[in-house]
N, C-alpha and C positions, 0 to 999 in steps of 0.2 A: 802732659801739658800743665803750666803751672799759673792760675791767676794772678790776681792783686790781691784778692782777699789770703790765697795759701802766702803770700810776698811778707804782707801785715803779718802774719800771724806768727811768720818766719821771724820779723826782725822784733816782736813785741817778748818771743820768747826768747829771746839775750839778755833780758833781765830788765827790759824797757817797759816801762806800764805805757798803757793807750794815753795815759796822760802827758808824762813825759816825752815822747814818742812826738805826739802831736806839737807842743808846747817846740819842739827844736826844730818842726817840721814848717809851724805856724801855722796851723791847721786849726779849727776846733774838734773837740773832742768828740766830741758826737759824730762829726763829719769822719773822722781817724777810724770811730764802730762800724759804721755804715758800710765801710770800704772791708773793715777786717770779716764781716759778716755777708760780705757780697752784695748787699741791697743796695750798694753805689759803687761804681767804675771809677778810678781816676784816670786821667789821663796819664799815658808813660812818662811825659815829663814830668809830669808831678811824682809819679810813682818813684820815677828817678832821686827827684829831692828828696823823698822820706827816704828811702835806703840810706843818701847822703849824709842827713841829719842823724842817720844811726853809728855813720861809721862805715858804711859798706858801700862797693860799687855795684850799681844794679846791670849786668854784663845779659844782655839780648841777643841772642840766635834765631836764624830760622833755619830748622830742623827738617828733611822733607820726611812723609813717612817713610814704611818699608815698600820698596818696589815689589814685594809677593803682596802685601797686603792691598797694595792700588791694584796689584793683578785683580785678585778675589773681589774686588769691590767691583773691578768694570764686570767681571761675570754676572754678579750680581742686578748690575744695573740694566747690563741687557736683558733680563726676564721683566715678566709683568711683576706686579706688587703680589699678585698670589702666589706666583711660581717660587719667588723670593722670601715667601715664608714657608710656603711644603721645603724645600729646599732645606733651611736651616732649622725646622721643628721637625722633623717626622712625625712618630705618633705623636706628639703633644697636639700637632695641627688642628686635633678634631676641637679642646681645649679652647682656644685661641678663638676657633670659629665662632665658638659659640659668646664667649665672651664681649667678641666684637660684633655680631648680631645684636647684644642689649647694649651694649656702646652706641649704635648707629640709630639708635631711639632718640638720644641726647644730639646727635650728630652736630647740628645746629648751635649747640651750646655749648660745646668741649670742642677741647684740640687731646690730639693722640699726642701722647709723649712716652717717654721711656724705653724699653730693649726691643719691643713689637715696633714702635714708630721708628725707629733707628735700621730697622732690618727691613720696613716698605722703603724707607727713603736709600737702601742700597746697602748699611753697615753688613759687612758679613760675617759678626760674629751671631753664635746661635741666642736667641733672645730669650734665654733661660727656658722656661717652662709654657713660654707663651699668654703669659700675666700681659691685661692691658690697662697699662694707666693712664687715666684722664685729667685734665686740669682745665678747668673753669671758673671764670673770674665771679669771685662773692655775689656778684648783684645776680647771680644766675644760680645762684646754688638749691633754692629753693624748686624753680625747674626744673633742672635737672636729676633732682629726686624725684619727684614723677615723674619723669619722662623714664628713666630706670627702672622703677617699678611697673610701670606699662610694659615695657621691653621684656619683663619677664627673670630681671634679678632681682636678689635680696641680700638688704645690707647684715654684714657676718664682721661687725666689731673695728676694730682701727689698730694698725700698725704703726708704729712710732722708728722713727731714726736713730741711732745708737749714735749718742754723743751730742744731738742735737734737741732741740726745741720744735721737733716739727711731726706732723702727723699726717695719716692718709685715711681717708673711707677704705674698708675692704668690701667688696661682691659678689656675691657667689650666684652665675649665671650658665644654668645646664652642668657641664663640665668644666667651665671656665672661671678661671677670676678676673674680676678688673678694683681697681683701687683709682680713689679721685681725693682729689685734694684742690685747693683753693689759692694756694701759696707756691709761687716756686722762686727761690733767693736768685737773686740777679736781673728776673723776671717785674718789673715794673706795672707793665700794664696786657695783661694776661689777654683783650679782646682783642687785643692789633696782634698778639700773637698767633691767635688763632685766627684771624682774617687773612693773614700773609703765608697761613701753610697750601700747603696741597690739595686739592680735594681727591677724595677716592670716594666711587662711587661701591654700593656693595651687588649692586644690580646694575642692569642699564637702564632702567626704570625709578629707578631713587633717586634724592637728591644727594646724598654724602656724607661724607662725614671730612672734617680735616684732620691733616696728620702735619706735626709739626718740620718746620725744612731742617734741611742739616744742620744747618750752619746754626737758626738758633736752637737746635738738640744740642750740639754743642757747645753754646755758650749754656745752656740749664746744664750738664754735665759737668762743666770743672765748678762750678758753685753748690751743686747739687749735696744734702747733707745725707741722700740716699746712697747705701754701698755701691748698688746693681746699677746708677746710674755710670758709675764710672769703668765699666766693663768695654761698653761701646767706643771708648772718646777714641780710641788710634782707629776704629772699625770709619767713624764719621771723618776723620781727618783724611785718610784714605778717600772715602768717597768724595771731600771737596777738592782734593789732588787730581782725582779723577777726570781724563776727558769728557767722559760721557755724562758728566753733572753742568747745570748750568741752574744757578737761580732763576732768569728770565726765561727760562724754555722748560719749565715741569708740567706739562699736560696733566690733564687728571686723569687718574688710573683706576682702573676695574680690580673688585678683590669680587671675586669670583664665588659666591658665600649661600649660592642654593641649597 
């Protein structure tokens, strides 16, 4: 799956600077960054004219996934959200557990993102090592570090993105990691992101935590300057293909975490 920002970057490196680029596009330049970096969308007509203004036709498909792959996803979907990570982790699971124990401290304050949120909302590739990462919007950042250290993690240094400008908290909780971060490119306004996920509760006695929907896991994934984000994206397209997914019908779901 290919964005606007991978489009821009396509047509700037035929020997177009962002300047020129924009200048034939009519564009301003800044507005030309914004789009090459993901922090803004254009519309496909628009997207259209910049390709135009470079010389190229911007030629649109739609693709559907792999029919094994929408198989695997409806498997997926029918288990609960725990079943669906023992499933794709084995031993890592204990990992993961723990991890998302001192996640569910912040609960209120983060949205689950990355290969763990991708594998509750139904992706069925395996979510690596069972790493969970968190994103919360700045005015919250300061909470949510206590609320993690309450939980029972401790911060163990920051990971950076190869080839990007961008970085993550890492945590090391029991057996588990989780990693958080404040920024995610494409991602505007991080509290509506996490108000519009899912909640999963980790008892029937708690309040939850949210995990972010498919649909925008997948938009954080084709902009994402992270490798292991882009692992999931045919696992998530699958599952929006999927019968069994419905934006308006996501109940909230039990991770079973005694």
């Amino acid at each position: 799956m290919v964005g606007s920002s991978e489009i821009i970057r396509a047509l700037t490196e035929q020997g177009l600077s962002h300047g020129e680029l924009a200048a034939r596009a009519g564009v301003a330049r800044e507005t030309l960054s914004r789009w090459a970096t993901g922090a803004n969308r254009p519309s496909l007509e628009t997207l259209q004219d910049v390709a135009s203004a470079a010389g190229f036709e911007l030629d649109v498909q739609l693709r559907a996934p792999e029919p094994k792959l929408v198989a695997l996803a409806d498997d997926q979907l029918a288990l609960s959200p725990t079943d669906r990570l023992h499933t794709l982790l084995g031993d890592d699971w204990a990992a993961c557990h723990d991890a998302l124990h001192a996640a569910a401290s912040s609960g209120a304050l983060t949205v689950l993102v990355g290969p763990v949120a991708a594998a509750i909302d139904g992706a069925p590739q395996r979510p690596g090592t069972g790493r969970v990462d968190l994103l919360v919007a700045p005015s919250d950042h300061e909470q949510t570090v206590t609320a993690l250290l309450d939980g029972g993690a401790n911060p163990d240094g920051f990971e950076h993105a190869a080839g990007a400008d961008e970085k993550r908290e890492r945590w090391i909780a029991g057996r588990g990691t989780l990693t958080r971060r404040t920024t995610a490119t494409g991602i505007e306004d991080i509290a509506a992101l996490r108000d519009r996920g899912q909640r999963v509760t980790l008892t029937a006695n708690t309040a939850g935590m949210r995990v972010a929907r498919a649909e925008d896991l997948l938009r954080i994934s084709v902009c994402s300057a992270w490798s292991d984000d882009a692992l999931y994206r045919a696992g998530l397209r699958a599952v929006l293909a999927s019968g069994r997914y419905s934006a308006r019908q996501q109940p909230a779901g039990l991770l079973e975490l005694a």
